[in-house]
N, C-alpha and C positions, 0 to 999 in steps of 0.2 A: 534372632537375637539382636538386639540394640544396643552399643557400648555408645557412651561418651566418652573421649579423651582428652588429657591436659597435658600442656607441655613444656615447659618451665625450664629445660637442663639449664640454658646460656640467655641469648639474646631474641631469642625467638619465642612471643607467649602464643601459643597454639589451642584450639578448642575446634573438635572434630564430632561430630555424631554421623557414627555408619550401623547399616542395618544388614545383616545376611539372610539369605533365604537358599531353602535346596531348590537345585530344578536339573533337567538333564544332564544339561551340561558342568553339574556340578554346585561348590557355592558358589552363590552370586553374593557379592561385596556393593553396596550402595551407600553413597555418601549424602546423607541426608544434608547435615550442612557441614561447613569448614570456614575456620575462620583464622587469618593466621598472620600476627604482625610483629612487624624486624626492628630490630632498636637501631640497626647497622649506624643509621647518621646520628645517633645519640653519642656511639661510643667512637666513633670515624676520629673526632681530635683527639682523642687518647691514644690512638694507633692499635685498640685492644679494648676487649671488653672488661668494664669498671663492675666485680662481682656487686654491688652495694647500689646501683644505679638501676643494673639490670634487674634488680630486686627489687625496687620501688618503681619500676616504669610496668615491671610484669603486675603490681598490684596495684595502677591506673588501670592499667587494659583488661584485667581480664572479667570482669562485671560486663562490661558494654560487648568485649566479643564473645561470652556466652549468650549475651542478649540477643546479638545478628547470629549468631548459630542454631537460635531455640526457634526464631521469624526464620531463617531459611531452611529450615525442617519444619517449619509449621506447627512449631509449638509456640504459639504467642500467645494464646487464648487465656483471658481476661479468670482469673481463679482463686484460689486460696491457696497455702502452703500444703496444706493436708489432700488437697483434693485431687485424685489420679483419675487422668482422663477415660483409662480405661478400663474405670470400674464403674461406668455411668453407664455400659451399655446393656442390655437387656441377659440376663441368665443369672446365673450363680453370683460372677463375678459382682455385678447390679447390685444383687440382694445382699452380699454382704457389703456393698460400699452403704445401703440403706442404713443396716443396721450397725455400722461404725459410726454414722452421720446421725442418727436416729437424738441423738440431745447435742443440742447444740451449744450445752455449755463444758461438754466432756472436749467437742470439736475444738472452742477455744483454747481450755488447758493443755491438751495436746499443741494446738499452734503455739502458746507462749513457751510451753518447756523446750518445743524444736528450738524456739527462736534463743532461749536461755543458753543451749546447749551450743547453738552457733555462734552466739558473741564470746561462750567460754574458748571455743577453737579459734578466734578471732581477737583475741582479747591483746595481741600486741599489734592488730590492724583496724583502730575502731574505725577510720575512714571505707576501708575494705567492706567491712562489715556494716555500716551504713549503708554503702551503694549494693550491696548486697542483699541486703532483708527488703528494700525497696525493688528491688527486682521482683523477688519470691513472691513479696506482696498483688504483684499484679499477674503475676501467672499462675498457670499449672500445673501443678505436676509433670514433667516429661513423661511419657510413656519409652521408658529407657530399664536396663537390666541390671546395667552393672556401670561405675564410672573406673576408667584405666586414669593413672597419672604418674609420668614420670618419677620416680625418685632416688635415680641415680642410674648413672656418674653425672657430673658436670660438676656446676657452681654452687655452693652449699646455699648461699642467700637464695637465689634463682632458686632452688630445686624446694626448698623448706614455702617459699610461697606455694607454688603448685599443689604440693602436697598439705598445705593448710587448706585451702580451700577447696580440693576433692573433699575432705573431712568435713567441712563443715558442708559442703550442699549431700554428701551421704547421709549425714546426722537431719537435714533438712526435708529430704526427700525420702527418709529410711530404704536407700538403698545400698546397694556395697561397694567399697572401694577398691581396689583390685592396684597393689603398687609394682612398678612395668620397668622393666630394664631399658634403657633410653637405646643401647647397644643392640637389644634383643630386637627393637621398631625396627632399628634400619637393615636388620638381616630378613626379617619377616615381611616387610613392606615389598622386599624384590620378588614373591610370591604372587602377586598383582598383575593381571595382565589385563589391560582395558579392553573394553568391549564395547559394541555399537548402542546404541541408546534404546534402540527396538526392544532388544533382549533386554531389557531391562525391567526387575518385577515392582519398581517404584512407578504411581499411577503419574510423576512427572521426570518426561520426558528428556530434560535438559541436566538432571543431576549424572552427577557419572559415575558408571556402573566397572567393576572389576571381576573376572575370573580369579577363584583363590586356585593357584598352580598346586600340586603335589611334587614337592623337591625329591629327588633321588638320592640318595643316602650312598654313600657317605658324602659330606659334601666341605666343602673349604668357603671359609666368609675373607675376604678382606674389605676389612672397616678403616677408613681411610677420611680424617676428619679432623679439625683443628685441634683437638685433643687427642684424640687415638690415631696410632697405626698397630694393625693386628691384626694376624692369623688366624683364625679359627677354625679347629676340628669341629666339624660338627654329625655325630653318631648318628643319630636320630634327631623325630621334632624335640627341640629343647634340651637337647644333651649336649653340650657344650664341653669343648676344651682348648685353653688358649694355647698355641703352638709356635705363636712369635709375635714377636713387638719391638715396640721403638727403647732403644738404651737412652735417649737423651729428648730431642726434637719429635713432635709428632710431623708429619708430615704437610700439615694444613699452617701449622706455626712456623715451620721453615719457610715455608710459600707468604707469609707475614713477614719475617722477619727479612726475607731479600728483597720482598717491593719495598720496605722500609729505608734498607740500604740501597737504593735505588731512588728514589726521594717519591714514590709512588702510593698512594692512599690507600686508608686501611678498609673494606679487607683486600688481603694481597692474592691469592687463591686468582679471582677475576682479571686483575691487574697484568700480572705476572704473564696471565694465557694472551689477555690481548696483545699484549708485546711480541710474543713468541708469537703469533700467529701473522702478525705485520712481518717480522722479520723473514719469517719463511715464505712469504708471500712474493718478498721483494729480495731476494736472497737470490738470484740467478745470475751468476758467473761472481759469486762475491766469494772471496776467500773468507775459512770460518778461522775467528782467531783465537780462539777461546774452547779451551774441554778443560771441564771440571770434573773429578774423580768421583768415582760410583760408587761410593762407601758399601762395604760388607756385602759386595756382589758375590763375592767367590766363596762367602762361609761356609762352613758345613753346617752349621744353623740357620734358622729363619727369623733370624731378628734383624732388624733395619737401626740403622745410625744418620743421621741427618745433620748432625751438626757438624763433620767434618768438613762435607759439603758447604754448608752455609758459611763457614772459613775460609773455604776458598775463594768463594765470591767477592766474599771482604775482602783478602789481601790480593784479590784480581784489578780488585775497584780501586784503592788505595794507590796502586802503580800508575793509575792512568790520569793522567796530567789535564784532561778536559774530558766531559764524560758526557757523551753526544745521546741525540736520540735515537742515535742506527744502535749506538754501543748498549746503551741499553737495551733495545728491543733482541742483539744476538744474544746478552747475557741471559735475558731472562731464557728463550728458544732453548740455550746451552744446559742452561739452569732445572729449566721443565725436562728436557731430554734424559738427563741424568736421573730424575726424579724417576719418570716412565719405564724407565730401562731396569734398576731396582726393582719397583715393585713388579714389575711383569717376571723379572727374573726368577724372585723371591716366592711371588705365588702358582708360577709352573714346578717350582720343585716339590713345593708343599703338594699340590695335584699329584704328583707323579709317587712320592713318598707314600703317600697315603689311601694312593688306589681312589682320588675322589671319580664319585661319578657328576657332579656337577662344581660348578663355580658361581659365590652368590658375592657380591659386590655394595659395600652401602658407605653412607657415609656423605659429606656434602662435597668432599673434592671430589667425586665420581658426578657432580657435574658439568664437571669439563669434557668437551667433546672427547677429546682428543685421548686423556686419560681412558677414559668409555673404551675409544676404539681399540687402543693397547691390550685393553684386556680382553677384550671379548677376540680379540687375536690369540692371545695366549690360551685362552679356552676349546677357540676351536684347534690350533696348534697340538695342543690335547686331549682333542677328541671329547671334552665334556659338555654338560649341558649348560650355560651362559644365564644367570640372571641375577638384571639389575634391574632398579627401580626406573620409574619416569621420571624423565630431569626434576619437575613442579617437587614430586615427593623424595627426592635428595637430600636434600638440606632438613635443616631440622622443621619437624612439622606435629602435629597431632594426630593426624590420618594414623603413623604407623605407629602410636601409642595406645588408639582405639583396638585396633588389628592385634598389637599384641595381648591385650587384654583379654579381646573375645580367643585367641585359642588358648591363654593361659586357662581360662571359663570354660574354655570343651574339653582342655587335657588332663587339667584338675581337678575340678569343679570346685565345690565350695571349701576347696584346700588352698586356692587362689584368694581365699577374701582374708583382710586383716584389720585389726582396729588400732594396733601398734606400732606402725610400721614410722619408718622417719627418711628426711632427707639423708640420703650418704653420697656425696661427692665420689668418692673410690669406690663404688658399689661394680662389681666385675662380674662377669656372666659364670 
């Protein structure tokens, strides 16, 4: 099976084509192409991402990187809108591309109505849709199943592009669109386990290939990311239930809002860890002067609170009459500690409550090392089985919007496709 994916939630426009195949060792995951670019220094002088910016920067980009996605899967081949590669080869499938193509002025109506139908999904991006029909125009068909595209949670602007333009290249391609929980990618994406390139059933060599893992059930997600922090139960494949969250601050926006207070550039996530990694470096025989309180350590719930924390920092900073580069680098180490400690805390109870047999991790702050190591401490501390994605597929991406597509496609089947479907910012698992 072949998914394309789009990815639209935030700052990030994403365009993935992966392909599965069975063989011994189970599915094999190949990434045919990936294409995938950041707005980060767009929205860096706002100290935050501008929802309305992010939406016109995703509808420059994403025409040119489905273009390098279609050339790096090797679909660039010179074509018509109508015309699918792989029905030009010899048997059944041949014969009826023959007798679809068989007049050639039924072919044209057909390409004008496609193309009608895309400037109508299109019709409040005529630039979009310009660089778009001139694409279609010189290609082929993809030889693809289904297209995945985020539409929800995130940014309603960010999320309603994505999801227009799956719509129109479905309408274009008469294939299906399949709409994909952006939440749901980065629980499933930790299911990936790279493999060596031998084993690989793509005839090139250098694309990278993944084992899709089998999770043990029951299993606990913490998704951990500038909008979410949260718990998740999770039953079975796709059975979900949320078990804790953030009351105020998500946890990636707290990490924002102290490199902020700190006079450190946005985003703060990177910022924040290189500090605290200087300061612990250099940190021998040095009194620590600074502990900041561990909001909702002790609850009998599993819900996290951030912003106390993030007040203390303030009126830590406030007190100090010069505010040096050692003092920042212990505040942020103090700052990240407190953070670490929380969630490791928060998600061993959840393990333990719940009888999980593994622990699944996603989200863009779980690319911090150090974060990583905390948990995957607490997991073996509990005896369960540990997974999380690879650094590259942390943050937001397309890869795990492809992936969720194709199992929603094996669990549901054509109960997964919709033609009505919309952007929802609040859209919850």
């Amino acid at each position: 099976m072949i998914i394309l994916g789009i990815e639209t939630s935030c700052d990030e426009t994403g365009v993935c084509i992966i392909e599965t195949k069975e063989s011994e060792q189970g599915t094999i995951l190949t990434v045919l192409g990936n294409q995938l670019y950041s707005q980060v220094a767009k929205h860096a002088e706002f100290g935050g991402v501008v929802p309305m910016m992010a939406k016109r920067e995703h509808a420059k980009n994403l025409v040119p990187l489905l273009k390098k996605c279609l050339e790096e899967a090797e679909y660039n081949r010179p074509g018509s809108l109508t015309h699918h590669p792989s029905l030009t080869k010899e048997g059944e499938a041949g014969k009826r591309d023959e007798s679809r193509l068989a007049s050639s002025s039924l072919a044209k109506e057909e390409c004008h109505s496609a193309d009608k139908a895309v400037e109508n999904i299109l019709i409040r991006e005529p630039e979009l849709f310009t660089e778009l029909l001139k694409l279609l125009e010189t290609i082929e068909k993809p030889n693809i199943d289904a297209i995945a595209v985020t539409n929800g949670p995130g940014l309603e602007p960010a999320l309603w592009m994505g999801v227009t333009f799956a719509k129109a290249l479905a309408i274009a391609w008469n294939t299906p669109a399949i709409p994909t929980n952006h939440m749901e990618g980065h629980i499933l994406v930790s299911s990936l386990q790279i493999m060596e390139n031998k084993d690989s059933p793509s005839k090139a060599k250098e694309r990278p290939c993944f084992t899709i893992i089998e999770t043990k059930y029951p299993a606990i997600a913490l998704l951990i990311s500038g909008g979410h922090t949260q718990l998740v139960l999770i039953k079975d494949k796709l059975d979900y239930e949320i078990i804790g969250g953030t009351r105020d601050d998500a946890v990636g926006e707290a990490f924002d809002k102290v490199a902020r207070m700190l006079g450190l550039p946005y985003p703060g996530g990177p910022q924040i860890s290189k500090y605290a990694d200087a300061w612990k470096e250099n940190s021998n025989n040095k009194k620590q002067n600074f502990k900041f309180p561990r909001p909702m350590i002790n609850s009998k719930d599993l819900d996290f609170s951030f912003s106390g924390l993030k007040t203390s920092v303030l009126y830590t900073l406030k007190e100090i009459p010069e505010i040096t580069e050692d003092i920042k680098q212990e505040i942020a180490y103090e700052f990240k500690e407190a953070v670490m400690e929380v969630l490791a805390t928060k998600t061993k109870s959840a393990l333990i409550e719940y009888g999980a047999k593994s622990l699944i991790v996603g989200g863009g702050v779980i690319a911090d090392k150090n974060i990583r190591l905390a948990l995957e401490k607490t997991a073996r501390e509990t005896g369960v089985e540990f997974l999380l994605p690879e650094i590259s597929a942390s943050t937001d991406n397309a890869l795990m919007i492809a992936l969720a597509g194709l199992v929603r496609c094996k669990m549901l089947g054509d109960k997964c496709q919709m033609s009505d479907f919309k952007a929802n910012g609040n859209l919850s698992l």
